[in-house]
Structures are given as C-alpha cells and as structure tokens.
N, C-alpha and C positions, 0 to 999 in steps of 0.2 A: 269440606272437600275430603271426600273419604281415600282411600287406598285400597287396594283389595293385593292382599298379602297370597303368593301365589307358590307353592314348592311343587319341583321335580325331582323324583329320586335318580340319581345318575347312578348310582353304583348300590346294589341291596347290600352287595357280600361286604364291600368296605365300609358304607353308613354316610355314602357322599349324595348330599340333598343341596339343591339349590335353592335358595330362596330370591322371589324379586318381587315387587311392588310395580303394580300396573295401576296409572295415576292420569291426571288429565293432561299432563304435558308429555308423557310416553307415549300414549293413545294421538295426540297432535303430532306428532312427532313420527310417528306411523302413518297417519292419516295423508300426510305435506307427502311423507315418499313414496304411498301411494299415487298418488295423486301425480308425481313429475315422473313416474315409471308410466304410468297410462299415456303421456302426456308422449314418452319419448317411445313406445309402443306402437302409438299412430301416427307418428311422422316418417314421411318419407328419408327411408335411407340412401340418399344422395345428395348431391350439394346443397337442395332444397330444403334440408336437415335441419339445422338450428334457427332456419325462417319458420318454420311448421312448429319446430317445438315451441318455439318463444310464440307462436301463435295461438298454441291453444293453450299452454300453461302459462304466460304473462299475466292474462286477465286473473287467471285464481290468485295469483301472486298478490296483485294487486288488491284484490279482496282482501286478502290475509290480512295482507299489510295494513289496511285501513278497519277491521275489525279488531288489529292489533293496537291500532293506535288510538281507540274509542277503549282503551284497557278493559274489552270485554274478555269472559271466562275463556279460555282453554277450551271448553268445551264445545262454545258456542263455535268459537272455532272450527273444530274438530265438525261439528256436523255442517258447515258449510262446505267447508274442503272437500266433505264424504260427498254433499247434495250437487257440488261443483262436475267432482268426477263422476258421479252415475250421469249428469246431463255432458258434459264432455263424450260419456262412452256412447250414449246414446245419438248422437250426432253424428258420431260417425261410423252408424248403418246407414245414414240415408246415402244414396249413390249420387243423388244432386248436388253440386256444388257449390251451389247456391244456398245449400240448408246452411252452410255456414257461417254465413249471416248474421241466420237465427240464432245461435251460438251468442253472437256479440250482445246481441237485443236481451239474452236469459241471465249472463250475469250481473248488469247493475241489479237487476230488479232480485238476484238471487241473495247480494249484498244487502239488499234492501230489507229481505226478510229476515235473514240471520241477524241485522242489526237492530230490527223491530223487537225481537226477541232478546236479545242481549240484551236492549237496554231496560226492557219491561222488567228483566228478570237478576238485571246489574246488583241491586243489593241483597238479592237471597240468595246467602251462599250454604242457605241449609238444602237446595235440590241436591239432589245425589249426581254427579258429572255424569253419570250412564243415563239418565233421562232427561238431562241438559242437550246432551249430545242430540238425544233424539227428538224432544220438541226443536232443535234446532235444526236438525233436519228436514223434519215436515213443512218446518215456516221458511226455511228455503227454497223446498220443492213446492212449497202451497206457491209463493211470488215467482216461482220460474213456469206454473202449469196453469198460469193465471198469463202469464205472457206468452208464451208457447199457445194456448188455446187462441190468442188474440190473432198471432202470427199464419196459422194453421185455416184461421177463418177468414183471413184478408190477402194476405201478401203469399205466400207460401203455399203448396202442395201437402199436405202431409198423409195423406192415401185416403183419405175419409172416406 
C-alpha cells in the first residue's frame, strides 16, 4: 500500500512547506463526505429533510458497512462509495419519482460488484490503491449498468 508524499510551498520568502501523505484511508475518508454532502445536496430542505437524506444515503452506508465488515481494502471501498454517488447523482435527473425505486434495485447489486472484486483481489496487496480504486469502480458500475439496463428495459422509462 503505497503513500504518495505530497508538499505545498505556503510561504517562499519564510521556507514554510507542508508536507501530507494521501493514503487509502484519506482518499475513504474523502470519498464517505463526498458522498453524505451529495446525499444532503438533494434532499429536500424542509421537514422532509432527514427522511430524504437517510433515504438516499442509508443504503451507501449500509454498503460500507458490509464491505467493511468482509475486511476488504480501503480502496475497494473508496470506489464503491465513488460508483454509489455518481449513481445517486444520477437519479436524481430523472423528474419521475418513480426512478427512485430504481435507486434501491442498483445498490445491492452495486455491493455485489465492489465485493466480487474485493474479494478476488483480498490477498494482493501489491495493486497500487489508485487502481484498486478504480477496477472497483468499474466492477461496481459494471453490476449497477447490468441492473439499470435490466430495469430501463422492463419496468421503467429511461428515454430510449
């Protein structure tokens, strides 16, 4: 699990440089507040508030949680959460209310993939976390546009 050692000069004239390490738990760690900032972005700001937000952000939670508890990488992590919130943000362009449904039907299946990969990939910890992220990305969005396709050609509208 690499680090990538990162400096900012703040100051030339004094010689003040920061240094931070951007690691697989910083990048989760970013990824989670992304993720409940989108989440509290598209809920309605009225009393209907914390029903909306725990509506769309409970399930990622729940994801986490159970990726977390399969003690898969940070990583894999990290690119579900990422694969969670593009299909969260995506949902809600549709103007039907109904799409939200579909929402419920893309996250086990989005769980499913991030854990397919995770576990494929549980004892090689020589991947570099930047390309863990993102084959766990793809194998997320590959099981959520595998079910989205399903949804879009049975039950749903999706503008075809």
């Amino acid at each position: 699990m690499g680090k990538l050692l990162l400096t900012t000069v703040v100051s030339k004239q004094k010689g003040i440089v920061l240094k931070y390490r951007i690691d697989e738990k910083s990048i989760a760690v970013v990824f989670l507040l992304i993720s409940i900032i989108v989440a509290i972005v598209l809920s309605t700001k009225n009393t209907y508030f914390l029903g909306n937000f725990l509506y769309y952000w409970l399930p990622q939670a729940i994801v986490v949680i159970l990726l977390f508890m399969l003690r898969l990488r940070l990583a894999v992590i990290s690119g579900a959460v990422f694969a969670l919130t593009l299909s969260l943000f995506g949902y809600s362009m549709f103007n039907d209310s109904m799409a939200w449904i579909g929402y419920m039907f893309i996250i086990p299946v989005g769980f499913l993939g991030a854990m397919t990969y995770g576990l494929i990939t549980k004892s090689k910890k020589s991947i570099p976390y930047t390309k863990a992220i993102i084959y766990s990305t793809v194998s997320t969005m590959i099981g959520i546009g595998i079910v989205q396709f399903i949804l879009c050609s049975t039950v749903m509208y999706c503008g075809w």
